[in-house]
ROTI-941892 format. One record per residue (C-alpha): residue number from 1; x negated, y negated, z. Coordinates in nm, 3 decimals, padded with zeros to 5 digits. Each point is the difference from the previous one (the first is absolute). Layout:
N
+-----+---------+---------+---------+
! pos !       X !       Y !       Z !
+-----+---------+---------+---------+
! NUM !       X !       Y !       Z !
...
+-----+---------+---------+---------+
end
This chain:
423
+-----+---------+---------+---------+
! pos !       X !       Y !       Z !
+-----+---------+---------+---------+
!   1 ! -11.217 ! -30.185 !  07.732 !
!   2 !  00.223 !  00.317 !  00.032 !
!   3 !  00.345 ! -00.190 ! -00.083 !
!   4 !  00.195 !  00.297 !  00.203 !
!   5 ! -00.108 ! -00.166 !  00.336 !
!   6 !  00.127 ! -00.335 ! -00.058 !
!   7 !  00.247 ! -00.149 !  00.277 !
!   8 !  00.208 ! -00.227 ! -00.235 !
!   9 ! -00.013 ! -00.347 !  00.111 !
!  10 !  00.280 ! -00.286 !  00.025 !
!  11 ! -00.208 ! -00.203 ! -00.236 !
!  12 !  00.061 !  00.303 ! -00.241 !
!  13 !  00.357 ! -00.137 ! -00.118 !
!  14 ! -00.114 ! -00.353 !  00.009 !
!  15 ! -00.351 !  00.090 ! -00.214 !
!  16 !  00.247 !  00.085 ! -00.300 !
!  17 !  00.269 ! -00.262 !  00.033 !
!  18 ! -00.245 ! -00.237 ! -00.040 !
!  19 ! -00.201 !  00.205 ! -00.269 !
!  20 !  00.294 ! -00.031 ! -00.207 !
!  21 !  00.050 ! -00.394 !  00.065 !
!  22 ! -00.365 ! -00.150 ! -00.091 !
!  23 ! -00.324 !  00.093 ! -00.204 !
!  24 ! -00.207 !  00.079 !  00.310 !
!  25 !  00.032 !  00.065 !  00.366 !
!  26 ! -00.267 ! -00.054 !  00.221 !
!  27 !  00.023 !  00.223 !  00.334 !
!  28 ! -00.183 ! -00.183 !  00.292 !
!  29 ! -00.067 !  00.134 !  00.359 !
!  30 ! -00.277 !  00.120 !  00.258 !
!  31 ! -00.227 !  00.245 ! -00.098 !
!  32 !  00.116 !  00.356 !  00.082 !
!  33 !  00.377 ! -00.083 ! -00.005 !
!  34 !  00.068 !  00.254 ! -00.291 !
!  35 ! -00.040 ! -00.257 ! -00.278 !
!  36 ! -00.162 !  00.163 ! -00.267 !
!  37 !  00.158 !  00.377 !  00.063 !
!  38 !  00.351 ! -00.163 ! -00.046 !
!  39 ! -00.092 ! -00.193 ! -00.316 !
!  40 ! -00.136 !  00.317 ! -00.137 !
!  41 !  00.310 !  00.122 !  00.056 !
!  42 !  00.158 ! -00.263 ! -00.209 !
!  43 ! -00.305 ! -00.043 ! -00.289 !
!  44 ! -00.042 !  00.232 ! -00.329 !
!  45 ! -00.386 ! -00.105 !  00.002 !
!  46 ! -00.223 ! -00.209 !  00.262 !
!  47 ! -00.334 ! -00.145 !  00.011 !
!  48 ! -00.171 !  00.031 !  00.265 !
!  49 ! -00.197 ! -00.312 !  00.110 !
!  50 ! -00.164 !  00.121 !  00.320 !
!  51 ! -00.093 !  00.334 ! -00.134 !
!  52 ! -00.378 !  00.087 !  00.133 !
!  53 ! -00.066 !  00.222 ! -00.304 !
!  54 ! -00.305 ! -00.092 ! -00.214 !
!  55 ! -00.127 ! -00.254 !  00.248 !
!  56 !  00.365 ! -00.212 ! -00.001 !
!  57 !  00.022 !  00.036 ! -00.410 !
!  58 !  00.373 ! -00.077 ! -00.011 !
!  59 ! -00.122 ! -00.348 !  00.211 !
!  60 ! -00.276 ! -00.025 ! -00.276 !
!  61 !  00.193 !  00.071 ! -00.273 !
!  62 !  00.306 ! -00.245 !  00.088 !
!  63 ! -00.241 ! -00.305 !  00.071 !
!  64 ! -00.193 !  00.074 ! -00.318 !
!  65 !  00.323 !  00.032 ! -00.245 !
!  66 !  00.337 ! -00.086 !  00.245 !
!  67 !  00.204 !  00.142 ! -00.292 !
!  68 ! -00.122 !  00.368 !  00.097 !
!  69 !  00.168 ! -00.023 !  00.312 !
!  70 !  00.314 ! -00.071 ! -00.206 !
!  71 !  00.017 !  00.288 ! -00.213 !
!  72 !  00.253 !  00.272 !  00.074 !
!  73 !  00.351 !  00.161 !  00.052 !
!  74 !  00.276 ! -00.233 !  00.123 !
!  75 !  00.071 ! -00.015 !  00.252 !
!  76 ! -00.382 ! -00.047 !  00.040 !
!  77 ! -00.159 ! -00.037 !  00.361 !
!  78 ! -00.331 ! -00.190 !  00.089 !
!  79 ! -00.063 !  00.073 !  00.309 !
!  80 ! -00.207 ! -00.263 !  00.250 !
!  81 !  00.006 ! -00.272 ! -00.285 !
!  82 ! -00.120 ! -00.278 !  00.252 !
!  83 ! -00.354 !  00.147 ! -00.034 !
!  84 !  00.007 ! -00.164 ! -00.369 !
!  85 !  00.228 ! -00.259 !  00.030 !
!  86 ! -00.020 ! -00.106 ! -00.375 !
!  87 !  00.230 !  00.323 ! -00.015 !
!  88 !  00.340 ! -00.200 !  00.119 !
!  89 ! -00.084 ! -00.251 ! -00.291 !
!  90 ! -00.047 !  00.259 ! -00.263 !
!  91 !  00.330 !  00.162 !  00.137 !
!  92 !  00.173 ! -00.303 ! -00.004 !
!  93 ! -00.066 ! -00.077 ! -00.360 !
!  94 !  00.062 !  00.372 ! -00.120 !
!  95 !  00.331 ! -00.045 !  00.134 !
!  96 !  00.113 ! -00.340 ! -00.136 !
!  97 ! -00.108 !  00.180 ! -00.366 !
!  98 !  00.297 !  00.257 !  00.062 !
!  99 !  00.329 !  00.000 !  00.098 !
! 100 ! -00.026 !  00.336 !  00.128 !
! 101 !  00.016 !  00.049 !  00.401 !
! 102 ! -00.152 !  00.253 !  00.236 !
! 103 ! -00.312 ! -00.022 ! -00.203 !
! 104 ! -00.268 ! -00.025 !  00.315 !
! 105 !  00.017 !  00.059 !  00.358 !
! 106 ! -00.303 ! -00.146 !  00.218 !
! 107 ! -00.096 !  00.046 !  00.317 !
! 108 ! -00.130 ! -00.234 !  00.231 !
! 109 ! -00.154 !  00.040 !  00.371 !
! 110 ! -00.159 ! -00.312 ! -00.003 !
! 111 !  00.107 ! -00.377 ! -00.138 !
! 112 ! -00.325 ! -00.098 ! -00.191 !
! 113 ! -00.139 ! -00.371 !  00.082 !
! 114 !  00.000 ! -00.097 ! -00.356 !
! 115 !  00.353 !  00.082 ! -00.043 !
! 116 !  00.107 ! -00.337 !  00.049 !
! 117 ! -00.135 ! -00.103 ! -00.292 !
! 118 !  00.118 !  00.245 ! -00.230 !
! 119 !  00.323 !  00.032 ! -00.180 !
! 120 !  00.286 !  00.074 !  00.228 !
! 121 !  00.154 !  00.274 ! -00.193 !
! 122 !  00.377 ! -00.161 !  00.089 !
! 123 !  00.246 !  00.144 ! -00.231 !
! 124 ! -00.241 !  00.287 ! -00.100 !
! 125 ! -00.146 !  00.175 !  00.309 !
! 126 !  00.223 !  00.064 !  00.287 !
! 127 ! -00.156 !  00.017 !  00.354 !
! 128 !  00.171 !  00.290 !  00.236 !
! 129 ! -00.107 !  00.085 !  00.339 !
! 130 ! -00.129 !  00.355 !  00.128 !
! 131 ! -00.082 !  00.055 !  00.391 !
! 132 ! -00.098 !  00.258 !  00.200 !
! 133 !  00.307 !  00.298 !  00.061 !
! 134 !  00.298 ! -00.088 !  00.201 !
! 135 !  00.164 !  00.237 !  00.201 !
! 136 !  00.190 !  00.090 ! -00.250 !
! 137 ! -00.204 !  00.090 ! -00.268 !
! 138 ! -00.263 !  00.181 !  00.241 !
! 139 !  00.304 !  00.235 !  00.098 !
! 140 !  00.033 ! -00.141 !  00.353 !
! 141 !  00.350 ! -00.150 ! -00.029 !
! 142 !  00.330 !  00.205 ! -00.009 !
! 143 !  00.116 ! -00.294 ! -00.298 !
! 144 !  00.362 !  00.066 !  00.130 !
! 145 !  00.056 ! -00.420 ! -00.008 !
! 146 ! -00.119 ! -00.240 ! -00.312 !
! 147 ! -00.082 ! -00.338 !  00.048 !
! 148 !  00.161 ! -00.113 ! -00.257 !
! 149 !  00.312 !  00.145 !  00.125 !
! 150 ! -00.084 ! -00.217 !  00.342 !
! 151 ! -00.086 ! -00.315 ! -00.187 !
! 152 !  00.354 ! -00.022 ! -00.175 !
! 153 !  00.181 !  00.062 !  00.329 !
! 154 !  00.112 !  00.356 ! -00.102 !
! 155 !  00.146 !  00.222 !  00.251 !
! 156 ! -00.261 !  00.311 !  00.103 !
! 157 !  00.237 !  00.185 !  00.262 !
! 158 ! -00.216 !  00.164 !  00.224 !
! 159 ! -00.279 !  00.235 ! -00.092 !
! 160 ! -00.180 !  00.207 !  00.241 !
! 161 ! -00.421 !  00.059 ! -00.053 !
! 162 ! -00.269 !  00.226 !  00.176 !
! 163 ! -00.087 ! -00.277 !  00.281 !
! 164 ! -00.422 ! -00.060 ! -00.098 !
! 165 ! -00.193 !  00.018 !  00.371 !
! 166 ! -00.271 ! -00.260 !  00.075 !
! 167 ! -00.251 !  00.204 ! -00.085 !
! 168 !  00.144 !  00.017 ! -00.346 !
! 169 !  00.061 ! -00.380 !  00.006 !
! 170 ! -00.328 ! -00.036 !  00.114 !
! 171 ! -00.142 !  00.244 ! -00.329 !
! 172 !  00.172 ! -00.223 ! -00.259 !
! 173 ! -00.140 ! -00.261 !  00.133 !
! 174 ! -00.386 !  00.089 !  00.031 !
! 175 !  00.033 !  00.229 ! -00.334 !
! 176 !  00.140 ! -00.286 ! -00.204 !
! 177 !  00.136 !  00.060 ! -00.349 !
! 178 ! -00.323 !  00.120 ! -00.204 !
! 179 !  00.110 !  00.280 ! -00.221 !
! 180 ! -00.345 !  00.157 !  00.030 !
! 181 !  00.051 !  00.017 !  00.401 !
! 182 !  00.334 !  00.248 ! -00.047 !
! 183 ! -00.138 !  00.357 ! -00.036 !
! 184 ! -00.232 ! -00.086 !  00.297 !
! 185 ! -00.037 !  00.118 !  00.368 !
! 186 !  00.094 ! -00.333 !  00.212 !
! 187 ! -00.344 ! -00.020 !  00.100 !
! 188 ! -00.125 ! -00.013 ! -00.313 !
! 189 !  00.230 ! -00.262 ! -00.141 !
! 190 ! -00.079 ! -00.237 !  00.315 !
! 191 ! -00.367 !  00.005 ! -00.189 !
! 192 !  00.149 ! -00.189 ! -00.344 !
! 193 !  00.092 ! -00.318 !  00.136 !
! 194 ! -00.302 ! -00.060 !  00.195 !
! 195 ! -00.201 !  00.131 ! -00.319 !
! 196 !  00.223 ! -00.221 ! -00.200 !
! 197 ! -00.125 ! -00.302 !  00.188 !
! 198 ! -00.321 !  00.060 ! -00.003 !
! 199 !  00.005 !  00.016 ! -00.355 !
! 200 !  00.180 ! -00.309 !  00.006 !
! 201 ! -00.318 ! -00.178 !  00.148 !
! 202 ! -00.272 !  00.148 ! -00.140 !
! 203 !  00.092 !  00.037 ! -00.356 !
! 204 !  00.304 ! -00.132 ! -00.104 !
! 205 !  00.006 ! -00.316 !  00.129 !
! 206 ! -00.361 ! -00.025 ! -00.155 !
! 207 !  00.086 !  00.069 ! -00.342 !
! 208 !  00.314 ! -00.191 !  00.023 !
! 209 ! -00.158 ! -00.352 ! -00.177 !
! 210 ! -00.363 !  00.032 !  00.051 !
! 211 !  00.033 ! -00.172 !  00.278 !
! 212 ! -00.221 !  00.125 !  00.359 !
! 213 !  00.170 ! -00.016 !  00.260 !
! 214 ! -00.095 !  00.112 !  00.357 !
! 215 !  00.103 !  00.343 !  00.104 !
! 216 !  00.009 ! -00.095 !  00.369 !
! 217 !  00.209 ! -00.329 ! -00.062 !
! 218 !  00.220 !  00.217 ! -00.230 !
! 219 !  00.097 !  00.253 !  00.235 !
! 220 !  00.031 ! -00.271 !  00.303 !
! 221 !  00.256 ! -00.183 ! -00.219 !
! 222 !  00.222 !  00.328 ! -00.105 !
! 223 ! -00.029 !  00.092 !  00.397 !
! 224 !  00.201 ! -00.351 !  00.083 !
! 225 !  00.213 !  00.062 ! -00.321 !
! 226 !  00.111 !  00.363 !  00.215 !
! 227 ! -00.002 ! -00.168 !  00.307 !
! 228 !  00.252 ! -00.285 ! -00.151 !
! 229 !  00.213 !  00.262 ! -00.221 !
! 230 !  00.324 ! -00.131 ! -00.123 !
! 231 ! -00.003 ! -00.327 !  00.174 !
! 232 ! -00.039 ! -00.354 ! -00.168 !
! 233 ! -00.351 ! -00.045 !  00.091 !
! 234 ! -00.177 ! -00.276 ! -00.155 !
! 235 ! -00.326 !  00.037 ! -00.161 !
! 236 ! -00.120 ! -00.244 !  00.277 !
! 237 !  00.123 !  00.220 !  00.223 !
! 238 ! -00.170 !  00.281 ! -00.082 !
! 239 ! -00.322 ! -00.222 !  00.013 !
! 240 !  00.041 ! -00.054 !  00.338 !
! 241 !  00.107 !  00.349 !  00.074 !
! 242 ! -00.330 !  00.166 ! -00.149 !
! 243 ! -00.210 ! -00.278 !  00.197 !
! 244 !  00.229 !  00.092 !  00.338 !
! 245 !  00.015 !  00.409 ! -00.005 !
! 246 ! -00.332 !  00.019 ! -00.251 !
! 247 ! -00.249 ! -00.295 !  00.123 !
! 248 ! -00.080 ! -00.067 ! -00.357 !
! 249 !  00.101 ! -00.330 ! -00.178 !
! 250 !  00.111 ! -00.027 ! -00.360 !
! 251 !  00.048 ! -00.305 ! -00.199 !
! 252 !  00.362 ! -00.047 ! -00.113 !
! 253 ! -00.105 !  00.039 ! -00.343 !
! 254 ! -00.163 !  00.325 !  00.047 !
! 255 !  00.352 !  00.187 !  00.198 !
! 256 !  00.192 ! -00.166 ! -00.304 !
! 257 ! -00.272 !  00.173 ! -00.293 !
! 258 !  00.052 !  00.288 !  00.200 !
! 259 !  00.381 !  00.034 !  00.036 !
! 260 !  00.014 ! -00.072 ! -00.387 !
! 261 ! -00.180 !  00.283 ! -00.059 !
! 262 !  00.165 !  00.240 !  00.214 !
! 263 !  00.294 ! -00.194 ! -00.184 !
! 264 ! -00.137 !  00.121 ! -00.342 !
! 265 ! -00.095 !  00.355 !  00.107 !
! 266 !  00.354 !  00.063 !  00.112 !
! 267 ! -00.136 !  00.083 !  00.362 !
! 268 !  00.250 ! -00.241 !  00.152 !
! 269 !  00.391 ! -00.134 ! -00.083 !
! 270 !  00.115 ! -00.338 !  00.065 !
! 271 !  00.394 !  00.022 !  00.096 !
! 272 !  00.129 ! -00.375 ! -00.085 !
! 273 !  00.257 ! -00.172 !  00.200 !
! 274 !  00.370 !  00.021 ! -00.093 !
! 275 !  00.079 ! -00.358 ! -00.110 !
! 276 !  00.331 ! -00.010 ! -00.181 !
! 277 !  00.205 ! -00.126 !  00.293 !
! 278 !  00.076 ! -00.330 ! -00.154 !
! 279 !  00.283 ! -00.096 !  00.158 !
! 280 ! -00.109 !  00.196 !  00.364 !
! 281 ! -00.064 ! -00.266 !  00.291 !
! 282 ! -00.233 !  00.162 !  00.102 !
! 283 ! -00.374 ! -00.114 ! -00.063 !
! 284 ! -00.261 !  00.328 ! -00.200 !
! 285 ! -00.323 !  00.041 !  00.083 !
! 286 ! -00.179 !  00.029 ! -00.321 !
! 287 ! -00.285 !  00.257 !  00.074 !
! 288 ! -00.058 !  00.308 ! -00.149 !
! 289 ! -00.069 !  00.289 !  00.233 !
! 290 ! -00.296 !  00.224 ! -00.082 !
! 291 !  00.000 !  00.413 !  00.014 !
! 292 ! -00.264 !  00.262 ! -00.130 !
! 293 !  00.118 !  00.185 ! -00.318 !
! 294 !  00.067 !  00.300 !  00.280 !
! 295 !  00.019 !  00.024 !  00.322 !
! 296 ! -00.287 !  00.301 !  00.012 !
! 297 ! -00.272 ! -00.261 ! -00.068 !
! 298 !  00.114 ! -00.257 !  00.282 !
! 299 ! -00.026 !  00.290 !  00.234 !
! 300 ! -00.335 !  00.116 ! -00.145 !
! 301 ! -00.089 ! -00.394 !  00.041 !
! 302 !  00.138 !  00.018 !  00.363 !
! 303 ! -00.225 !  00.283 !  00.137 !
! 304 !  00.346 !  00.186 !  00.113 !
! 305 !  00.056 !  00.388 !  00.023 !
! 306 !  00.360 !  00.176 !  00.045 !
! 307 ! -00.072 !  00.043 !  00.334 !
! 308 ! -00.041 ! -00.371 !  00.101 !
! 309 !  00.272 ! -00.087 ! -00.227 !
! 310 !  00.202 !  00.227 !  00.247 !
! 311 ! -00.116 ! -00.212 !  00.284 !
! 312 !  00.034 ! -00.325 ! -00.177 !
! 313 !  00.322 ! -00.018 ! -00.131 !
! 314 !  00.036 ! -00.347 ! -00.042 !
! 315 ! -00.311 !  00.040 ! -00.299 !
! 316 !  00.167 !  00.292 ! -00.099 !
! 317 !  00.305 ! -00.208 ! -00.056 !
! 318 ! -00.174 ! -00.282 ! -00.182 !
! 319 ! -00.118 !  00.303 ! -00.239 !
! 320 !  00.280 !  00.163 ! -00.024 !
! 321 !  00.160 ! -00.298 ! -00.130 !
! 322 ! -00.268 ! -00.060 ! -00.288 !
! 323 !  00.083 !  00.371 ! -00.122 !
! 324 !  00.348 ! -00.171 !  00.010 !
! 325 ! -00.064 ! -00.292 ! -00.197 !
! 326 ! -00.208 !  00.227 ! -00.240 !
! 327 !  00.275 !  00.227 ! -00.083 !
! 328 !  00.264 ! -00.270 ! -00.035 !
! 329 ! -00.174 ! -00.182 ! -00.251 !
! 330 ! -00.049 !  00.300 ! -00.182 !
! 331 !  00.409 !  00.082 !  00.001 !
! 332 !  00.058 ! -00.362 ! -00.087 !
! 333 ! -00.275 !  00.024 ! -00.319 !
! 334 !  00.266 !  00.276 ! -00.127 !
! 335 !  00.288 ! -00.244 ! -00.043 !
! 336 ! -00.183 ! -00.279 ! -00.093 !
! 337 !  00.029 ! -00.149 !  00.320 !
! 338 ! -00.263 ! -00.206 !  00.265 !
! 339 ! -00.127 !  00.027 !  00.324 !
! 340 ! -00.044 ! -00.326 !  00.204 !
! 341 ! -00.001 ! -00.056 !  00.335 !
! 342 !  00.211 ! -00.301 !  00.208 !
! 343 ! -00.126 ! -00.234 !  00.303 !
! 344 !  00.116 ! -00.346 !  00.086 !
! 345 ! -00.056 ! -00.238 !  00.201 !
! 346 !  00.271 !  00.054 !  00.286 !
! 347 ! -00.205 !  00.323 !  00.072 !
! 348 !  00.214 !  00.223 ! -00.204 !
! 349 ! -00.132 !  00.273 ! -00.222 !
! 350 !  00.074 !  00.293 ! -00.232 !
! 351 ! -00.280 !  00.236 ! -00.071 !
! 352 !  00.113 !  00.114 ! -00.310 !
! 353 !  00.270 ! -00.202 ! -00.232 !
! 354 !  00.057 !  00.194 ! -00.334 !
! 355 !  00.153 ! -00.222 ! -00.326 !
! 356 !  00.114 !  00.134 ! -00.271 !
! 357 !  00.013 ! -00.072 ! -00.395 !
! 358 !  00.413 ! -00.143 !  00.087 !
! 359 ! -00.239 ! -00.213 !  00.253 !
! 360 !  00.251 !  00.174 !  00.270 !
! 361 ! -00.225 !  00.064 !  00.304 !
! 362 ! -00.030 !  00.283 !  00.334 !
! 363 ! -00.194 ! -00.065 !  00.319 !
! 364 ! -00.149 !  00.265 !  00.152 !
! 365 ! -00.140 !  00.077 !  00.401 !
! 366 ! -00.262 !  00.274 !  00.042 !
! 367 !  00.003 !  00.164 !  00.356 !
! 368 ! -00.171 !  00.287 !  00.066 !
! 369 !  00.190 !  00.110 !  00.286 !
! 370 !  00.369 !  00.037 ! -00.058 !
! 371 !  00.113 ! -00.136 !  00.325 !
! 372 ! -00.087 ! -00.337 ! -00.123 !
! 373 !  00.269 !  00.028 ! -00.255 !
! 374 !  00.238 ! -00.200 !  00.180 !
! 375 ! -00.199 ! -00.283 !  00.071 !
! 376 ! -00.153 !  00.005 ! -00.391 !
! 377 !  00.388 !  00.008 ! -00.105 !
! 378 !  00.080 ! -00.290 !  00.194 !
! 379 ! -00.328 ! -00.183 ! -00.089 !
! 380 !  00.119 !  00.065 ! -00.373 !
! 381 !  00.333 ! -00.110 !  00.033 !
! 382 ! -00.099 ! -00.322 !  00.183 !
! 383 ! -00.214 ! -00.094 ! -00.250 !
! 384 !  00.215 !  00.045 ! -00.302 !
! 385 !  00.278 ! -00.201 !  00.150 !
! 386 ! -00.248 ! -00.295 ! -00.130 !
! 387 !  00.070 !  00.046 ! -00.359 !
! 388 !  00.395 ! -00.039 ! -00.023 !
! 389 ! -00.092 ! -00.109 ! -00.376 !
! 390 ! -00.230 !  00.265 ! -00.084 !
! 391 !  00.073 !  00.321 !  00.217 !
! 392 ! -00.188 !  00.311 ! -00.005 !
! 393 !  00.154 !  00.289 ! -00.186 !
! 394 ! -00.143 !  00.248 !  00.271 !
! 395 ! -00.148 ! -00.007 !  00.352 !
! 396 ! -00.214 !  00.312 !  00.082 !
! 397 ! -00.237 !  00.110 !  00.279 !
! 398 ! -00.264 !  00.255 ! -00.104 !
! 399 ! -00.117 !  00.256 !  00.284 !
! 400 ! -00.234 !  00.248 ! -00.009 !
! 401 !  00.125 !  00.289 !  00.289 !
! 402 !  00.306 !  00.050 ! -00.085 !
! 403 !  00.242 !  00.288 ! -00.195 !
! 404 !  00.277 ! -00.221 ! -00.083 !
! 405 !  00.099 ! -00.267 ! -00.321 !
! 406 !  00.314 ! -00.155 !  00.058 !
! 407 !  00.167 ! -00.370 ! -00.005 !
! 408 !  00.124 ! -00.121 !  00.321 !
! 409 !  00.371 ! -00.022 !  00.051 !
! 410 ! -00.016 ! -00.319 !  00.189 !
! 411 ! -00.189 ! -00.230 ! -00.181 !
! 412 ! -00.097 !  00.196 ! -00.353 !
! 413 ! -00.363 !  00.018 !  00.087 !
! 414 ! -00.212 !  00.266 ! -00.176 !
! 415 ! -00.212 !  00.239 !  00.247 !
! 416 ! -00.252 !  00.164 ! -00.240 !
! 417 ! -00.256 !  00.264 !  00.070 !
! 418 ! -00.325 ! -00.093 ! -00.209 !
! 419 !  00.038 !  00.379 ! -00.078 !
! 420 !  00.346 !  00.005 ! -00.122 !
! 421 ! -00.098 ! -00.265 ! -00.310 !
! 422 ! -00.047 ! -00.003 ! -00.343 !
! 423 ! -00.004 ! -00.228 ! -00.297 !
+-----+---------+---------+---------+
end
């Protein structure tokens, strides 16, 4: 990897905070999200467990002797360690014979079946999330307001941005956030997410547990997983949904193996509800609500193009705010913070509710047209008047056309271009 062309990542700070806190850090994400080129970045040595050279001989070599993959530099990387799982054991004991931190980093695109029964590594090997590029770190956000700033109810005067068009909208969206997707035309790039999900099926998915599963089913399942992005869609709803739109019927059972292993691949995120309103009146609905990893594979999934995204702007919007949701979980990773989402049952909702570590919390609108500030505002505001206990330390809407961050006079509402953000 030529080091000079790295794009340095928000994980990059967090990668050696926690390097210097425990023994090992495992890095866990969807294939393709940058995992490996950033811990390289981080590592002195690596083994690589997925290398094809000699006919897989690293693979070979680390199921014959496990202590192989072990040897190195610290900070050491071993890279795809799922393939041998008995790696994460060996790691876990290397590290309770030192004292020493930072000694491995592993990466992980895929939770291995047997995991459950091995050693949980608590204490030793800390888990930390990668994900495909925000807007940010791909170099499509101006970065002129923090999050962090926003989440602690910090003034941000008013800061003027290039206004993005649709069609540029429209390109973050069907791009995505794969770092290999940057230096290409936007033709070309529209090819990697509908690669990426073939791959998905046809070998990933295989390989994942020895398990076969049905191609067919497979992709008629992550079709009404797109089709029900970001809502609280219950695996027997999605049943029904493939039997409705697809004319195929799935067992329960089978939709469930399946969502677990999109679950372990990393393919899809599952936002939980915001339930620390003990002392609201107000009943919570309990479900979590279910988004793709990035929005570029729920429009692959979807059949769209830019140009019927143009003429379908209520899809568009639906998109639009999974990019959203994407990115602010990414900012809220870089404080330590978490990304839930709020619905109860007197038909009120949030669809984004950040809490952080001093458990003080923000509620956030996404709008894709700026004229529906007001309303979101007002939405926001009506909402939060629930929690006289507990209130929010921020209200924000997050837009998408629009040239302008700035915190309304009358009511201390955030309006926040997705383009104006950073961690």
């Amino acid at each position: 990897m030529d080091k000079n062309r790295y794009k340095p990542r928000i994980a990059d700070k967090r990668l050696d905070f926690y390097l210097s806190t425990f023994g090992a850090v495992c890095v866990e994400g969807p294939k393709w999200c940058g995992k490996t080129w950033t811990c390289t970045m981080h590592s002195q040595s690596e083994f690589l467990v997925g290398l094809p050279t000699g006919n897989f001989a690293n693979r070979k070599l680390a199921m014959l002797d496990v202590q192989r993959a072990l040897e190195g530099t610290a900070p050491h990387l071993i890279d795809e360690w799922q393939d041998v799982p008995a790696i994460w054991d060996a790691v876990r004991y290397s590290v309770d014979e030192s004292a020493e931190c930072g000694r491995y980093i592993l990466t992980g695109s895929a939770t291995p079946k047997t995991k459950g029964v091995l050693h949980s590594g608590t204490g030793r090997i800390a888990r930390l999330a990668m994900h495909p590029m925000s807007l940010q770190e791909s170099g499509h956000s101006a970065g002129v307001v923090s999050l962090s700033d926003v989440c602690k109810g910090r003034e941000i005067g008013v800061q003027s941005i290039p206004e993005p068009s649709l069609d540029e909208l429209i390109a973050f969206v069907m791009r995505g956030g794969w770092p290999g997707g940057l230096d290409k035309s936007r033709a070309q790039a529209l090819l990697i997410p509908r690669d990426y999900i073939r791959n998905i099926i046809d070998v990933d998915i295989q390989k994942l547990d020895g398990i076969e599963r049905d191609p067919v089913k497979v992709l008629k399942c992550l079709r009404s997983l797109a089709r029900n992005e970001s809502t609280t869609a219950s695996t027997n709803t999605i049943r029904n949904d493939i039997a409705e739109v697809d004319d195929t019927s799935l067992s329960i059972n089978t939709v469930t193996d399946y969502i677990g292993a999109f679950n372990r691949l990393f393919l899809v995120r599952d936002t939980r509800p915001f339930s620390t309103f003990t002392r609201s009146p107000a009943r919570i609905k309990q479900q979590s609500k279910r988004r793709f990893c990035d929005p570029s594979l729920t429009a692959a999934l979807l059949g769209v193009s830019p140009k019927m995204l143009l003429r379908d702007l209520r899809t568009f919007g639906l998109l639009f705010e999974s990019l959203v949701l994407r990115d602010l979980e990414i900012y809220a990773e870089a404080m330590e913070a978490d990304l839930y989402h709020y619905q109860d049952y007197d038909g009120d909702d949030f669809d984004a509710v950040i809490q952080t570590p001093d458990d003080g919390w923000s509620a956030f609108e996404v709008k894709l047209d700026p004229g529906q500030v007001d309303e979101a505002a007002t939405t926001l505001v009506k909402i939060a008047s629930k929690f006289k206990h507990n209130p929010p330390t921020a209200l924000a809407v997050v837009v998408g056309k629009s040239g302008l961050a700035y915190r309304r006079q009358e009511d201390g509402v955030y309006v926040l271009p997705i383009t104006a953000l950073k961690a």
